[in-house]
C-alpha positions, 0 to 999 in steps of 0.5 A: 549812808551809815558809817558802816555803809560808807566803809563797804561802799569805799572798800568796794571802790577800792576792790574794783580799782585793785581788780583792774590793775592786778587782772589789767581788765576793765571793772565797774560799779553798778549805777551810781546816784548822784550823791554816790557819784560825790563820795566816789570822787572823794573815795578813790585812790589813785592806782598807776595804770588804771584810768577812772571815767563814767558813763550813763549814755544819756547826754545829761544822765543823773545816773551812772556807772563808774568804769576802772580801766587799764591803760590799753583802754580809751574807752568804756566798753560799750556792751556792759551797757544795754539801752532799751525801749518800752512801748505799747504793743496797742498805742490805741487802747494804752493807759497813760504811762508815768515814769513811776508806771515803767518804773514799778514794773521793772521793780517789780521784775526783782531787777534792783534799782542800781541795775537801772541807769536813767530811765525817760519817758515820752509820749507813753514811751520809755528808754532806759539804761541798764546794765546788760546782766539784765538784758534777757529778763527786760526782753522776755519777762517784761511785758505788762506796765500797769494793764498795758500790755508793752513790748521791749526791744533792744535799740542803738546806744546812739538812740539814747546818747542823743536824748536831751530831758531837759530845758534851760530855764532862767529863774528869778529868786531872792537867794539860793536857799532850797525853799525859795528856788522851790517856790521859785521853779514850782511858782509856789508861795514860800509857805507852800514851799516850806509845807513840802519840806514839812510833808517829806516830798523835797529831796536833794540828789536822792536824799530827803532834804529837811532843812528848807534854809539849805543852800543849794549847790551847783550840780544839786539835783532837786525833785519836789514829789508830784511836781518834777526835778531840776538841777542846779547849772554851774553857771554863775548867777546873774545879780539885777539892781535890786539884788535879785538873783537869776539862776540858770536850772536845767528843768527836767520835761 
């Protein structure tokens, strides 16, 4: 972010806040990154009466929405946010549908992609987070990803809370630098690794990381384009007799 955008982007946190304590009713940001999420910690201001809390329904969600509540509240309110399901209508005769596939296509609707939570695909499926302002344009105008015809039905919230889309993964590396847990997670020589950072593919909690010596932090979340996301676990590396080190990843399937 600029500086400038990092001003209006505080100056709205603190709107939001000032909204739930003056009017005593529940506000909230659109989806948030993982890096907004970061600065919105350090941005917030404490307001008497007015509780902050996230929610992006899915159990391990990258992407989500941070609610200002007042003190009657114990809880977000469920219906800001809409969970939804994209199939095929004719499974048979379906194309083979990537995130980025479903992804495009609600882009290509005018939805902005802070409007979208975390979106998962599995066997040519997808489910996704949104907020409910969008509701009627994913039912009613969504209907083709990629040639695909697809319908989209509105599911329960627990059918997305429930969705785990990752695995725990123990990975042997010599340090925590970027370029080696790459080389690492991909099985990639360190060279290989060096060249994505080279090509603009490496990016850390949605921010081109062009520093191949980064150090790497709990939480991090790391895609190389092309070959998938992890997120660095907050659980302590395990160091062997050799030095070597074994970090726990949560690898994205």
């Amino acid at each position: 972010m600029t500086d400038r955008e990092l001003q209006l982007f505080r100056n709205r946190l603190s709107d939001l806040a000032r909204q739930c304590e003056d009017r005593n009713i529940a506000t909230h940001t659109h989806f948030l990154t993982v890096e907004e999420q970061r600065l919105a910690e350090q941005f917030i201001l404490n307001v008497d009466g007015v509780r902050v809390i996230s929610d992006g329904v899915f159990c391990d969600a990258e992407r989500k929405l941070l609610f200002f509540l007042p003190s009657y509240l114990e809880e977000a309110p469920e219906e800001e946010i809409g969970c939804f399901r994209i199939e095929p209508r004719a499974a048979k005769f379906a194309e083979a549908l990537s995130h980025r596939d479903f992804l495009g296509a609600l882009m290509g609707l005018g939805i902005k992609r802070e409007m979208l939570g975390d979106l998962a695909v599995t066997e040519n499926c997808a489910q996704l987070a949104a907020l409910s302002t969008v509701r009627e344009v994913l039912l009613r105008e969504l209907t083709e990803v990629k040639h695909t015809k697809v319908r989209v039905s509105e599911i329960a919230r627990d059918e997305l809370s429930a969705v785990r889309r990752t695995e725990i993964r123990s990975i042997n590396a010599a340090s925590l630098r970027a370029d080696v847990l790459i080389a690492a997670v991909w099985r990639l020589s360190r060279t290989q690794a060096k060249e994505s950072f080279a090509r603009g593919e490496v990016f850390r909690n949605g921010i081109e990381l062009e520093n191949p010596s980064a150090e790497l932090k709990a939480e991090d979340f790391v895609s190389l384009r092309g070959k998938g996301k992890f997120k660095l676990c907050g659980t302590e590396a395990r160091v062997t007799k050799s030095g070597r080190l074994y970090v726990d990843i949560a690898y994205y399937i």
